[in-house]
Structures are given as C-alpha cells and as structure tokens.
N, C-alpha and C positions, 0 to 999 in steps of 0.2 A: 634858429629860434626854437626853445623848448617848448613844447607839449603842456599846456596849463590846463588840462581835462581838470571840469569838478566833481566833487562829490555828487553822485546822483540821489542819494537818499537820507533821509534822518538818522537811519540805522548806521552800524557799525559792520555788522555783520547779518550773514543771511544763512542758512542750512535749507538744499532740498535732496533728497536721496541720499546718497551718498556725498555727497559735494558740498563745498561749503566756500563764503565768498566771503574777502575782507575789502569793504569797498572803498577803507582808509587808505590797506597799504595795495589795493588794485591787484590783487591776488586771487588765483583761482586752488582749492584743495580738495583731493579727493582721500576719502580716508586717514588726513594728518598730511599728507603727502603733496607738494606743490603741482600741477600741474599749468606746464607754458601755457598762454594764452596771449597773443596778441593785442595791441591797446582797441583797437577801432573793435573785435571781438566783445573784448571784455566791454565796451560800452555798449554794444550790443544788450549781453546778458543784464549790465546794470538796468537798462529801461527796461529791460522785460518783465523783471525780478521788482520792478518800481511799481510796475502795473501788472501784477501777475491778475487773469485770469480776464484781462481784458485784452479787445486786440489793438495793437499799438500801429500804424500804418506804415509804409514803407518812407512817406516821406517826413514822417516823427522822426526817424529813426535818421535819414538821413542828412536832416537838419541838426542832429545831435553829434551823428561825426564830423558833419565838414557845415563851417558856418557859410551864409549867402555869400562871401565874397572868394570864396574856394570853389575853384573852378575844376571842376574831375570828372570821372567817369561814372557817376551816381549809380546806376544799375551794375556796371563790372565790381566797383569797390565793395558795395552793398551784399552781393550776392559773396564775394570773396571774405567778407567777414561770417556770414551765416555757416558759411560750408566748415569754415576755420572750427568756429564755434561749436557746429555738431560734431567735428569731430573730436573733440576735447572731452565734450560730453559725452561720448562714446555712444551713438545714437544716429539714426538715418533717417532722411526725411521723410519715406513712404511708413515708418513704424515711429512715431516720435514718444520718447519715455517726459521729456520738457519743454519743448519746445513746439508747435503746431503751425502751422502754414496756413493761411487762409488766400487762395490765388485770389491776385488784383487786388488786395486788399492788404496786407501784414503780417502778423507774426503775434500768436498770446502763447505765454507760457502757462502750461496744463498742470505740472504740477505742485504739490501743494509744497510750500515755504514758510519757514519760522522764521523769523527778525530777532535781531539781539541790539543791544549796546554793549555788549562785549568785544571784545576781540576775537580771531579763529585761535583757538588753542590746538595746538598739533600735539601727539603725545608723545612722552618722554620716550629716549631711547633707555631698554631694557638696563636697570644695571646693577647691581648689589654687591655686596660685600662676598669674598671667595671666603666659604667655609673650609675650613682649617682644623683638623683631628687633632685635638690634643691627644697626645702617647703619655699614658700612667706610667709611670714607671715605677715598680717594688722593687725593692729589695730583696734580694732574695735570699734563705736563709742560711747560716753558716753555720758550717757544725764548730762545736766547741772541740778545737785540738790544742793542746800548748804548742806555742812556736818554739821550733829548733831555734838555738843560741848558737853563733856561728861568731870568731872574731871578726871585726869590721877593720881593716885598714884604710887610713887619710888617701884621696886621690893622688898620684904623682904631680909633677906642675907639669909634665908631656901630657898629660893626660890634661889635666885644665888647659890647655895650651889648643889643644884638638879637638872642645870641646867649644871654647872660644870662638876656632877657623870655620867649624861647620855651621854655627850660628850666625858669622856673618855672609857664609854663602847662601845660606837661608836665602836671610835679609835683602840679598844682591837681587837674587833670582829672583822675588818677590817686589822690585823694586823695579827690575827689567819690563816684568810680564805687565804690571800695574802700567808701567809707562807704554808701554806697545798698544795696548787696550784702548786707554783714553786717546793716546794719537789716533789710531782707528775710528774712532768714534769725534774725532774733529773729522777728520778727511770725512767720514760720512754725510755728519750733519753742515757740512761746507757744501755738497757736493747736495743733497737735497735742497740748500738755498739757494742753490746757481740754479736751479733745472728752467731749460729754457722751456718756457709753454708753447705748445701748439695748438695754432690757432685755426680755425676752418670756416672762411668765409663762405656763404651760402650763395649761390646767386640770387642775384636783386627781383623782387615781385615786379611785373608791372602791370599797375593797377586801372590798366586802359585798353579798352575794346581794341584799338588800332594794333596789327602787327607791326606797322612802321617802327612804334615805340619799344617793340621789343630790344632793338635794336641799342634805345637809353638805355634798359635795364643793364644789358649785356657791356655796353662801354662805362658803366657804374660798378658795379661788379671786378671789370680787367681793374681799372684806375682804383678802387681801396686794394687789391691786392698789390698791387705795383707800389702804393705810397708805404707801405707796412713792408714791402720787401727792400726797400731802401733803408729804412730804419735799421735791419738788424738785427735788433732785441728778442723778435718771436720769429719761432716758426711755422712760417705760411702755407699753409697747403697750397699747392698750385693750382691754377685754375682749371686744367683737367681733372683733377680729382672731385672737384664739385659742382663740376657740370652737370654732372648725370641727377642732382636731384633738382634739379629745375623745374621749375611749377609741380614738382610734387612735396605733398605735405605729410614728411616722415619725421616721425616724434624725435626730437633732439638727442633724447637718450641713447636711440639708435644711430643715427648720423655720428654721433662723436666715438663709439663703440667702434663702426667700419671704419671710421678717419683717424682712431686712435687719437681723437684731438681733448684737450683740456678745456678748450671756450670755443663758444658759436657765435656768431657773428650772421644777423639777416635782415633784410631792410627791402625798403618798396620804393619804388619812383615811380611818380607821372609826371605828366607836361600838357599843359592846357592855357590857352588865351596867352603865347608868351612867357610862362612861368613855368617855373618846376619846382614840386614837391616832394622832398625827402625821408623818410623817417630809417629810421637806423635802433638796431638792440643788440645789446649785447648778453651773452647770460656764460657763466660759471657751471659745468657739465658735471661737478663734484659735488659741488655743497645746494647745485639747483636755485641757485642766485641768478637773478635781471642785475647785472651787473650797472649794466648804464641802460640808458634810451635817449634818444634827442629826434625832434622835428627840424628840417631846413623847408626854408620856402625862398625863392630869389629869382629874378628876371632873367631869362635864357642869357638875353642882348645878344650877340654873335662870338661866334666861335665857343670852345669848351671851358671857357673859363671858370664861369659859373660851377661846371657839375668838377673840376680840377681842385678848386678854392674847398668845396663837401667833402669832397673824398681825400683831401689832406687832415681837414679837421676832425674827421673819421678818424685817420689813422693816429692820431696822437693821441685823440678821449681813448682809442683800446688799449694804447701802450701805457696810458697812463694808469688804465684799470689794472691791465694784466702784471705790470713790469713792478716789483718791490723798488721804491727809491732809495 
C-alpha cells in the first residue's frame, strides 16, 4: 500500500537559514543542493514549519505520522524521526539553530521562515560559451622582384599516374582510421549502456523498543537481498558489507562512496497487534533522485509469507527503477 501523506500547508514552499522546503514535491534543500530526508522526518519538519513558533506536542505529531488504527512504537518511531531530522539540519539538540525541545511537552521551531507559492529553484549549473581567440592574420609584405621565367614542361602520364596512387592511399588510410574510430566509439557507448548498477541494500530500521524485533529487521534485510540476487540484473552487495552501518545514520553520499555503489536502498519494519509495517526508498547516488518509496502494511498470519510476498515486490519495483527496458 502506497504512502498517501498530504500536503501539510497552503504554501508551496518555505526558506529558513540556509534550507529550503518544497512541500509539493516532499523535498528537503540546502543551498540549491537536495538533502535526503526520510518521509515520517520530513512530516515532522512540515508541522513544525506549519506552526512555527508555537509548540506542537508530541502527540500532534504523532497522530500526523501514524493514523489511530496504526499500531507502533509511538515514542521509538517518534524519537527516531526527530534525531533523523536534526541531523539533516546539521544541529544538536542541547545547541538547537531550528528546532527546540520542550521536555514532556513537544517540539516549536525557533527559527524565523518565509513561505512562498513558488517552487524551490536550485541554481543552474555554471556554464557559458568557451571563448575562442580569433588570430588576425596579415599579410605580410613582399618586396617587388620580377619573377625568373623558367621553361615549364607538361607532367609525364607516370607522373599523373603516381600522383593518382598516392591520392587514393590517402583516401584509404583516411577511410581505415575514420572507420576504427567510430567502431571504438560504438564498443564504448555499448559498453556504457550495458553497465550493470550496483546496488547496496541498507539494513532494515526497526522501529520498535523490543530487541526481539531486531531480529524482523535483520530477516527483512537477508530476504530483499536474496530476491534481487536471484534476478541477476544488479549487483548486490552482500550482506556483510552492510552490516556494519546498522542503526547508524551515515549520509548516503558516504555509504555509496565506501560501497562504490550507484543506488541505495533502506527501509524500516515493525510489527505490532498481529501486523507488520513496511516502508521501503529507494534513491539514485548520481543525480540525488528518491527514485521510488512505497508503504506495505499486511497481517503477520503464520509463518514468512507475508514479510517473503514485501520483499519480492521490493525487488522487482528496484529492478524496474534501476534496470533500462
């Protein structure tokens, strides 16, 4: 089931410090520049930014992420958006530049925000016209001498003959070198459209007090790697490779740099009354695209079926982002 979060505000857009928020396309930017942010995050900031300068209480906030019939971990999830949140905003909570803490009570954002109906404009990349020297060229002057008068004799026909030969070895050679070149340059640009992506699945958040549940995360996590290494199409980083950033929250930039990987892949599960809750994103490490996202929510019932049935459909929505048809 997809994610049908709404617009939290009249505006389009919001600017405070540095930062700036497109609450159409659920975008957070720092300086032009996209910064990730999680969905439950980002709704975060939209209430805050809705009510700047008033305090918003914890359980505003947490009727805004998860409706009454969501059954979760309200304080872990709650606490796991905010942290997310400061750190995006590059800010901590004993020094806060946007955000203020009010214990037992919420959260009011301190500082000051402009609203637009615009959209965020990022600015263009640098780019102009290469200046180019023109060269004068004079003449330069000649002295007035009579030309010596010399008889001219007509070429031999051996001579047109050899004159002929070396113009079409020219032409040959000119004809070899041309064709080498462009074959080179299919083999290349063939060999750029095949490039297999690599992909680096994150392990799973789990957004629930119990370490029992770490345990879902961790068999969520194996099973999208296992359905995506069946496929073929990408390559998967293994799952010891990204085990080590497990409950830690290191900027994607970074991760795909030590994983040498193209696309990230990271997602969260809990399980509460019976049920389990999935959310899933995908994002683009090049161009800093949220490639996909989707929410699951589904009735345990017995055995893995449930979390097997998520983690197939997982892997297909990334093959179908990643893989050109």
């Amino acid at each position: 089931m997809a994610s049908t979060a709404t617009r939290p505000f009249v505006h389009r857009s919001a600017r405070f410090g540095q930062f700036q928020v497109d609450f159409f396309s659920y975008e957070l930017f720092k300086n032009g520049a996209k910064v990730h942010l999680q969905d439950h995050s980002f709704q975060v900031l939209s209430a805050l930014l809705e009510r700047a300068g008033e305090v918003v209480s914890r359980e505003e906030l947490g009727e805004r992420l998860w409706h009454s019939h969501t059954y979760v971990d309200f304080e872990q999830g709650l606490n796991t958006a905010i942290m997310r949140l400061r750190h995006a905003l590059e800010e901590a909570a004993d020094t806060p530049r946007f955000i203020e803490t009010l214990p037992r009570h919420g959260y009011r954002f301190i500082a000051p925000v402009v609203f637009s109906d615009a959209p965020v404009s990022t600015p263009p990349t640098p780019s102009g016209p290469l200046g180019i020297a023109e060269e004068s060229h004079q003449d330069s002057p000649q002295e007035d001498c009579p030309a010596a008068e010399f008889p001219r004799r007509a070429p031999g026909p051996w001579l047109r003959l050899g004159g002929i030969f070396a113009l079409g070895v020219v032409l040959v050679v000119l004809l070899v070198v041309y064709g080498c070149g462009h074959f080179s340059g299919l083999i290349r640009m063939h060999a750029g459209a095949v490039k297999v992506p690599t992909l680096a699945v994150l392990p799973f958040d789990s957004l629930s007090s119990d370490p029992e549940q770490n345990f879902l995360a961790e068999s969520m996590t194996e099973q999208v790697i296992t359905e995506l290494g069946q496929g073929g199409k990408l390559r998967v980083l293994s799952r010891g490779s990204v085990m080590r950033y497990a409950d830690k929250h290191v900027p994607l930039e970074r991760v795909a740099s030590e994983l040498h990987a193209d696309a990230i892949f990271e997602g969260s599960v809990t399980r509460s009354s019976g049920r389990i809750r999935v959310t899933a994103n995908l994002y683009q490490v090049r161009t800093r695209r949220h490639l996909w996202a989707e929410t699951y929510e589904s009735d345990i019932g017995n055995g893995l079926s449930p979390q097997r049935d998520i983690a197939r459909d997982i892997a297909r929505k990334i093959q179908a982002s990643l893989i050109p048809q």
